[in-house]
C-alpha positions in Angstrom: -21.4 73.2 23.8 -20.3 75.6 26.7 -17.8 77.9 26.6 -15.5 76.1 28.6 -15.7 72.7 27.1 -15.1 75.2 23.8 -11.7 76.3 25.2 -10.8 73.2 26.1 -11.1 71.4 23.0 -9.4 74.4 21.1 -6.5 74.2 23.5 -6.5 70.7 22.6 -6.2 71.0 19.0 -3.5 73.6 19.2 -1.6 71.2 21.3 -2.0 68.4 18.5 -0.9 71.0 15.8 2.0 72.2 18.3 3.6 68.5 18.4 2.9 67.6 14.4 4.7 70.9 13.7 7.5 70.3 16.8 7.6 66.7 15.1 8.0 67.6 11.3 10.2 70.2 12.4 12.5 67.7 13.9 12.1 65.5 11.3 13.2 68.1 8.7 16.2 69.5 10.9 17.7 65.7 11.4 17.0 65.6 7.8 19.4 68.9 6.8 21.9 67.6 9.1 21.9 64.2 8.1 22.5 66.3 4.1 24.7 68.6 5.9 27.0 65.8 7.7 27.0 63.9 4.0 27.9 67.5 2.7 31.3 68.4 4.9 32.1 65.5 6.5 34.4 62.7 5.7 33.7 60.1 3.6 32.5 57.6 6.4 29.4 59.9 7.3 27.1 57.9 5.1 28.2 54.8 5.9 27.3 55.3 9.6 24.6 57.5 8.9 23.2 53.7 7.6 24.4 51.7 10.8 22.7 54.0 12.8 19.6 53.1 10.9 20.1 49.5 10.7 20.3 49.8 14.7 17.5 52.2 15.8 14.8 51.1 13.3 15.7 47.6 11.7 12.9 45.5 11.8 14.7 42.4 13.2 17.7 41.8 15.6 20.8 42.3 13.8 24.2 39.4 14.6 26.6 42.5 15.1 29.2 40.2 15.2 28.8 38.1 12.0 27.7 40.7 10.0 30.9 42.7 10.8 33.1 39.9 10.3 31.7 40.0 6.7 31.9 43.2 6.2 35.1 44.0 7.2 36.9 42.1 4.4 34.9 43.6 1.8 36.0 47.0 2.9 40.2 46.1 2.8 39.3 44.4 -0.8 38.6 48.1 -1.9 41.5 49.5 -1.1 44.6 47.6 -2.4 45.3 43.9 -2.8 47.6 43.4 0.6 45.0 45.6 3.5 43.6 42.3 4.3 41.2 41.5 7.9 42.4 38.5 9.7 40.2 36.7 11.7 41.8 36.1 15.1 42.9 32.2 14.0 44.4 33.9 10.7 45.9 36.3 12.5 47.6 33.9 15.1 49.0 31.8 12.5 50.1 34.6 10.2 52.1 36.0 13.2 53.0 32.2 14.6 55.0 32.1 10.8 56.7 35.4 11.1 57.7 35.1 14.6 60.0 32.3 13.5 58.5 29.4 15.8 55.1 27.8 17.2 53.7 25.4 19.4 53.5 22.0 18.2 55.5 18.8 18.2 58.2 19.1 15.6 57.9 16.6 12.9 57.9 17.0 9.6 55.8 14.5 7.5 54.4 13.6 3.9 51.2 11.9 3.0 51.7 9.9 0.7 49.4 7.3 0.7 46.6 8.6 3.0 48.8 8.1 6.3 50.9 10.8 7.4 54.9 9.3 7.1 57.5 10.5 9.1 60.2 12.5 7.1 62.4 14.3 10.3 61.8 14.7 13.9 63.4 18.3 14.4 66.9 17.8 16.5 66.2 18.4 19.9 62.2 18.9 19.6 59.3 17.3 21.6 58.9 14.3 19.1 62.8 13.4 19.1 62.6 13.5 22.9 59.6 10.8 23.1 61.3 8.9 20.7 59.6 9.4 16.9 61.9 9.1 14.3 61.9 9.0 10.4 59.2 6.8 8.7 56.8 6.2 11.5 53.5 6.2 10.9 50.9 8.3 12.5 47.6 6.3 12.5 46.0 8.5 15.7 46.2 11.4 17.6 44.3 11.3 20.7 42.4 8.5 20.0 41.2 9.6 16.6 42.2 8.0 13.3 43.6 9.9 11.1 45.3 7.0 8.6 43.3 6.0 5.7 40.4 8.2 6.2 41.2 11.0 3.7 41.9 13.7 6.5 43.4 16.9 5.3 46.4 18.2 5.8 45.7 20.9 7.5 43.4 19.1 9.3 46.3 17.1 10.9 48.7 19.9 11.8 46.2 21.6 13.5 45.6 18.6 15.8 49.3 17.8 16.1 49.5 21.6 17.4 48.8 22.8 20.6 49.9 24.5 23.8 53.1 24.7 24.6 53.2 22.0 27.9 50.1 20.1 26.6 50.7 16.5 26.0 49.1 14.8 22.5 48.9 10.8 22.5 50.0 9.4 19.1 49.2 5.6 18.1 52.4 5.3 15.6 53.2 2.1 13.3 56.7 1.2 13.2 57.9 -1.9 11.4 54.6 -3.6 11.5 53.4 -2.9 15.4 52.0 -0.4 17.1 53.4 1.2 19.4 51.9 4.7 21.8 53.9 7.6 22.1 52.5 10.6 24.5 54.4 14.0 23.3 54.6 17.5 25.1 54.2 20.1 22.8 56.9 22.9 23.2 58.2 25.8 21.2 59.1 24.9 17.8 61.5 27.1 15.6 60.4 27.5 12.9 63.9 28.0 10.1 63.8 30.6 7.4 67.2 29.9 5.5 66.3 26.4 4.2 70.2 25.0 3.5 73.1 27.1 3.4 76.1 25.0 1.9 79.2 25.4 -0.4 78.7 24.5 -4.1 82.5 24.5 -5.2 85.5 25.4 -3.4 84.5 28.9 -3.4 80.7 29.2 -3.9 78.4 29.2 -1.3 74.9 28.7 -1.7 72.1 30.4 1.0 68.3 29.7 0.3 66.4 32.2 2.4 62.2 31.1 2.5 61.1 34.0 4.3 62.2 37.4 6.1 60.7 35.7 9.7 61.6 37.5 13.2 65.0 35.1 13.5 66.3 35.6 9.6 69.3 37.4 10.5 69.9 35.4 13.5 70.2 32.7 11.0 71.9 34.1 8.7 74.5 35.1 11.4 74.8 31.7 12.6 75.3 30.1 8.8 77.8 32.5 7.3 80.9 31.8 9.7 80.5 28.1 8.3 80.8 28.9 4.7 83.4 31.8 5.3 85.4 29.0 6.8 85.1 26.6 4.2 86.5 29.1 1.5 83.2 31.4 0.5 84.3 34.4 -1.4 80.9 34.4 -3.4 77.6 33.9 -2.5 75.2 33.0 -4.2 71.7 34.1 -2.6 68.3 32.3 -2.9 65.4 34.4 -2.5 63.2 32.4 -5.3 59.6 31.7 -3.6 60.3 33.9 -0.8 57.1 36.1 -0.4 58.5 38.5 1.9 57.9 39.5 6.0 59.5 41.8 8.1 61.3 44.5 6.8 63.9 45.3 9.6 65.0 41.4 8.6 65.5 42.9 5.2 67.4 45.9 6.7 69.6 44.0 8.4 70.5 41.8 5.4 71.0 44.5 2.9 73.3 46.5 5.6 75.3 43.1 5.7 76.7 43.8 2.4 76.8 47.5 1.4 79.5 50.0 2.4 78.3 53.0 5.0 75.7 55.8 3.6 74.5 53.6 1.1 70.2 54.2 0.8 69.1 50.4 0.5 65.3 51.8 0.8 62.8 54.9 1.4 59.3 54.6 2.8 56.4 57.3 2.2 52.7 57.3 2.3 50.2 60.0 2.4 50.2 59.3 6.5 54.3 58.5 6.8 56.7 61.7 5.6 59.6 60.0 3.5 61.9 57.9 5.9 65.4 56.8 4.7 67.1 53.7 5.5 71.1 53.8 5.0 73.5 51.2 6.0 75.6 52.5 8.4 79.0 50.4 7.4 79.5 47.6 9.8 78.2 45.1 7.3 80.8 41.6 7.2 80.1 40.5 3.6 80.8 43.9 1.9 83.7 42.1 0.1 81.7 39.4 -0.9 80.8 38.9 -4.3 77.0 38.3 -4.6 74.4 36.9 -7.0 70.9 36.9 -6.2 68.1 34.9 -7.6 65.1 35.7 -7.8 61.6 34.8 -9.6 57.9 35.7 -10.6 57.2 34.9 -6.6 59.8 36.6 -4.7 58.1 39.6 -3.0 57.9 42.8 -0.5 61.2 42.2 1.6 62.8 40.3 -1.2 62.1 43.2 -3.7 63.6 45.3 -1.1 66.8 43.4 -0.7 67.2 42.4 -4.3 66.2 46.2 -5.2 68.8 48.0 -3.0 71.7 45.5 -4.5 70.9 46.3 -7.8 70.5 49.6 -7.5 73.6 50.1 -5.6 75.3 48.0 -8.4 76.4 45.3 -5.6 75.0 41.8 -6.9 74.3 40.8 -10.0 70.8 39.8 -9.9 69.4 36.3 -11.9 65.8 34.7 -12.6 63.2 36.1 -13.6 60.7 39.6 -13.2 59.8 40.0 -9.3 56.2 39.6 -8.3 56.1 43.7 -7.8 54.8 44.6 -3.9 55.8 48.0 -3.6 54.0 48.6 -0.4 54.3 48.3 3.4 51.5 46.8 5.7 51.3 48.0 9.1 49.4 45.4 11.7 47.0 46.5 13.6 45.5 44.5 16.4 42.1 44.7 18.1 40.8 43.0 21.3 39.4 40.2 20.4 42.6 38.8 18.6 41.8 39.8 15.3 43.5 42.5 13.1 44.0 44.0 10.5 47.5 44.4 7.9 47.1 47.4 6.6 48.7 49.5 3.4 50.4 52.6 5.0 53.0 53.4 2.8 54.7 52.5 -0.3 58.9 51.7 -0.4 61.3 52.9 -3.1 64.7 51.8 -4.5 67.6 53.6 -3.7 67.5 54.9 -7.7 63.6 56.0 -6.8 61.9 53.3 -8.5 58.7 52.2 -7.0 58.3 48.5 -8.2 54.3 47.8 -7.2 52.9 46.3 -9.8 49.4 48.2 -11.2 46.3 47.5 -9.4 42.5 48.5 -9.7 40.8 48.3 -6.3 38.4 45.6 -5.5 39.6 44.3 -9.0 40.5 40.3 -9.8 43.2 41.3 -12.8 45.9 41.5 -9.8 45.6 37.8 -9.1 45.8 36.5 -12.5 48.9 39.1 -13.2 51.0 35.4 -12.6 48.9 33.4 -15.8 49.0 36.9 -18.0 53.4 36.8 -17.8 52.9 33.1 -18.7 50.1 33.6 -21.6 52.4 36.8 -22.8 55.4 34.4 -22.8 57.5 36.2 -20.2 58.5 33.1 -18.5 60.2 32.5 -21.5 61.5 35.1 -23.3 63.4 38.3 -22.0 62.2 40.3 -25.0 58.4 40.0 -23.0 59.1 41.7 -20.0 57.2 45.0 -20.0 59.3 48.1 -19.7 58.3 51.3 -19.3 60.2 54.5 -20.5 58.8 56.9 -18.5 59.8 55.0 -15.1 63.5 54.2 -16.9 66.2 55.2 -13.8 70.3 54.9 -13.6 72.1 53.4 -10.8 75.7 55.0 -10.1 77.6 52.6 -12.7 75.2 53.6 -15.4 73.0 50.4 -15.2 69.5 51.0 -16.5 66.9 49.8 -14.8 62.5 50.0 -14.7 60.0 50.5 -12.2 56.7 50.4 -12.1 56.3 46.6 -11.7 58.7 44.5 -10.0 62.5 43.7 -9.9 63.5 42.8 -13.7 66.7 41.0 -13.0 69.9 41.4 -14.8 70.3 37.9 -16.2 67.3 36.5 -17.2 66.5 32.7 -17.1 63.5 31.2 -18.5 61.7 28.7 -17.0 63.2 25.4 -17.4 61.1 22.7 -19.9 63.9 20.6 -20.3 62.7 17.3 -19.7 59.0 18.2 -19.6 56.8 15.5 -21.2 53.7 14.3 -20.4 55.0 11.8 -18.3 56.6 14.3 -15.7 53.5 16.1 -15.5 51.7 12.9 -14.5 54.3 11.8 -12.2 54.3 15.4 -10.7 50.3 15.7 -10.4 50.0 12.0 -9.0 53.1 12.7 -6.6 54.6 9.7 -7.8 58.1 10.2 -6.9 57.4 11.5 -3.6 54.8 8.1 -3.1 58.0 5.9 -4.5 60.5 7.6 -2.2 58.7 6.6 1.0 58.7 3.2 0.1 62.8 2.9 -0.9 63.2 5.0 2.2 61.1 2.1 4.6 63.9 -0.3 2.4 66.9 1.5 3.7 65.9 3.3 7.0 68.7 2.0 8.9 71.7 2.9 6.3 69.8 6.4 5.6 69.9 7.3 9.3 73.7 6.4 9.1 74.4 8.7 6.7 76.7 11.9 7.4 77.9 13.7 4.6 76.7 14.0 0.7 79.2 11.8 -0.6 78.3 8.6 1.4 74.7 9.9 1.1 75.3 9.8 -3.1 77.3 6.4 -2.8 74.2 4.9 -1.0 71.8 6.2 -3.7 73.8 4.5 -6.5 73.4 1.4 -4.8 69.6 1.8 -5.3 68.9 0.9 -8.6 66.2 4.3 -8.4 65.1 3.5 -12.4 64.3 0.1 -12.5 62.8 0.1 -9.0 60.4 2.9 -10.3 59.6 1.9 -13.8 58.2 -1.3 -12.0 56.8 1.5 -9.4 54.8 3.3 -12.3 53.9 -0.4 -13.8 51.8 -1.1 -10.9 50.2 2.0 -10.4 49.1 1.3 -14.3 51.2 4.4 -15.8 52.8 3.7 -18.9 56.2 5.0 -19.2 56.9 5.7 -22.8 60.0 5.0 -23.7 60.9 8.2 -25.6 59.4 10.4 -22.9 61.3 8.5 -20.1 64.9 8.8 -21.9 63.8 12.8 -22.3 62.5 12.9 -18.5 64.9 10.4 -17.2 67.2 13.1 -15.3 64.7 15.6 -13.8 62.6 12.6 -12.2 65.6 10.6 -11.2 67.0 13.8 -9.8 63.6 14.1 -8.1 63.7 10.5 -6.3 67.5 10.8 -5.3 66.4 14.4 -3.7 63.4 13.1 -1.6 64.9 9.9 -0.2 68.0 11.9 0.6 65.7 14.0 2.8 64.6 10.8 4.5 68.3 11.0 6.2 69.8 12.5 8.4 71.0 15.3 6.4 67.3 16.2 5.6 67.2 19.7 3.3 71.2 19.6 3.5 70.6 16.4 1.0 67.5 18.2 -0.7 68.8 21.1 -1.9 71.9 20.3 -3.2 70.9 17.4 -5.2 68.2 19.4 -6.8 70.4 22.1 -7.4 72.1 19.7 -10.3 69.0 19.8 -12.6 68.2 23.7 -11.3 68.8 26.3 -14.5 68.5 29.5 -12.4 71.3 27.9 -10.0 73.6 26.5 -12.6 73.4 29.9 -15.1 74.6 31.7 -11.5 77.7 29.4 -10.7 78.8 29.4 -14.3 
């Protein structure tokens, strides 16, 4: 070999070692600050330390998109039990609800029988204005059949829904023909206070569903009625009501507390302690006031429920709160989705935080509902879990506990008078509500007549509501035990009267009240 073909081969080599050593020397510095990064960063380093990976070296193409969509629930379930992901349908529907209205038609209907009835067209909404009224039929929307085809529910709202200025064909059966209706879709409030009406001479009676966008509009616009008719108590419905906005809350609590009053404080590891006083210009601060709440009122309810306890101003009926002590914060990203997540948690005016325990990315949260029930809390006063260490005094001396929920003042069990067999089977078939659609077809005409609770009672009388449905559950093969009907006999009859009084024109102004007679939470408040 000559010399130069010598040098050449040893410069060679030296240049192979030169890159193996450049290369393993890479290799081991991405290596120490990959350990470094993992070492003083935050606690996200690793986590894209591995999508990096996935990305530069996976051995297949990755669906970004659908993998993240997965993901990204999974990561909110480990941090509390209300950070939640919302897909951007979700998410528009979540908000749709809150907002206090939506696009759509504005009917509401039952299904009793595998076609979707008619109960109300809303006053003044796209279906009054084509001409739907109560106990059509839908049989198609837009060609489609949806009557006797086992569609869901859902299903059908979202196809009734729509654009605001879009226009939905529906093939409707109305005393035996068919007839074609097209309907616009507009704008369709959406109520939160269910019924406000007097009880007595000097009892009113507000059911609020949920803290929406227009809750204190609504309750603005319903108080000057009952003030009028001789309220000087109210009595406040908040039973089933999961919650919303807070500034809806706000508003309400600052309707009835004097000035300087703290109806709630926020604070987070993020958020520095804010305060929220009423400032005095509140119309029902002379009102008496009883709430009622239950196992499902929740967040905003808490809040407004908490800060009238606290500030001794209601006396507060029903049973333990649900106990959501924290505040979501949305968060919206460009492709419609988002995110509602924990930023802080609230506190009564006393300092009690009411969130009931939770383990992260635990199931024992969900089932806290069946424990109260297993425990016998629903039942008995004497169950509800109190804790010493989170015991706290309002101003009059009142002792009341945190740590889980709003642990009212007057308890009331949950009613099982009149539960038999028999009104469970009634209840799971829907019976009543089946029943009620067919005595409502009987007396549309006199039912759309009817304008006040007295003629609307008179009318039911007339109806002969037992023997038309013992013959009802004969022919659907149920067999109503005598013993069990004559202990049941009230609760379903009340039942029937209720939901073919909503099949007039009075709709929930019918509903409520007449259940309200058989209602133990309601009834243990007016006495």
């Amino acid at each position: 070999m000559s010399s130069e073909n010598s040098n050449r081969l040893k410069i060679l080599l030296l240049s192979i070692v030169m890159i193996l050593v450049g290369s393993i020397l890479t290799r081991v510095w991405d290596m120490r600050r990959e350990r470094a990064q993992l070492r003083t960063g935050h606690g996200w380093d690793k986590l894209e330390l591995v999508l990096s990976q996935i990305e530069e070296n996976y051995v297949d193409q990755v669906d970004y998109k659908r993998v993240t969509e997965d993901v990204l629930p999974l990561i909110l379930n480990e941090l509390d039990p209300h950070s939640v992901y919302l897909p951007p349908r979700s998410l528009e529907e979540a908000d749709a609800e809150l907002e206090g209205n939506f696009d759509g038609i504005g009917i509401t209907f039952n299904v009793p029988e595998d076609t979707a009835i008619v109960i109300n067209a809303i006053p003044g909404g796209p279906s009054e204005r084509a001409g739907i009224i109560s106990g059509d039929r839908i049989i198609a929307v837009d060609g489609d059949t949806v009557a006797g085809v086992h569609i869901d529910q859902d299903t059908l709202v979202s196809m009734l829904k729509g654009v605001s200025g879009s226009k939905v064909r529906l093939d409707i059966l109305r005393g035996g023909e068919m007839v074609e209706f097209d309907v616009i879709r507009d704008k369709i409030p959406v109520k939160s206070i269910d019924v406000a009406y007097m009880i007595d001479d000097t009892t009113g009676y507000m059911r609020l569903s949920k803290f929406t966008r227009t809750s204190y509009e609504e309750f603005e616009a319903a108080l000057p009625r009952l003030q009028e008719a001789g309220m000087r108590r109210l009595i406040f419905d908040l039973r089933g009501n999961t919650g919303g906005y807070l500034d809806q809350a706000l508003l309400l609590s600052n309707e009835f507390l004097p000035q300087k009053s703290l109806i709630v404080y926020m604070e987070g590891a993020h958020r520095p302690r804010q305060n929220f006083y009423a400032d005095g210009t509140g119309k029902c601060q002379g009102l008496q006031l009883s709430v009622l709440i239950d196992e499902n009122s929740a967040s905003s309810s808490e809040i407004f429920a908490g800060a009238m306890q606290d500030n001794d101003r209601a006396v507060i009926y029903g049973r333990r709160s649900y106990g959501k002590g924290v505040v979501q914060e949305p968060i919206y990203f460009t492709d419609n989705s988002g995110i509602r997540l924990t930023v802080a948690r609230f506190y009564t005016a006393t300092g009690r935080c009411i969130q009931k325990p939770y383990t992260p990315g635990g199931v024992d949260y969900m089932y806290d509902i069946y424990e109260r029930y297993r425990h016998g809390e629903m039942t008995d006063a004497d169950s509800i879990p109190r804790n010493d260490s989170l015991k706290y005094m309002t101003p009059k001396g009142k002792v009341v506990y945190g740590g889980g929920g709003i642990i009212p003042d007057v308890f009331v069990p949950i009613d099982t008078v009149g539960v038999t067999d028999l009104l469970v089977t009634v209840n799971r078939q829907a019976l009543a509500v089946k029943y009620s659609s067919e005595v409502a077809d009987r007396y549309r005409n006199r039912l759309r007549q009817v304008t006040d609770l007295e003629e609307l009672n008179s009318l039911l009388d007339s109806m002969d509501l037992e023997a038309g449905f013992l013959a009802y559950l004969r022919r659907r093969g149920v067999e109503a035990d005598r013993a069990q009907w004559q202990q049941s006999r009230e609760v379903i009859l009340t039942q029937l009267r209720a939901l073919v009084g909503r099949y007039s024109a009075l709709d929930d102004e019918a509903f409520y009240p007449i259940l309200a007679t058989v209602d133990n939470v309601v009834r243990t408040a007016v006495k």
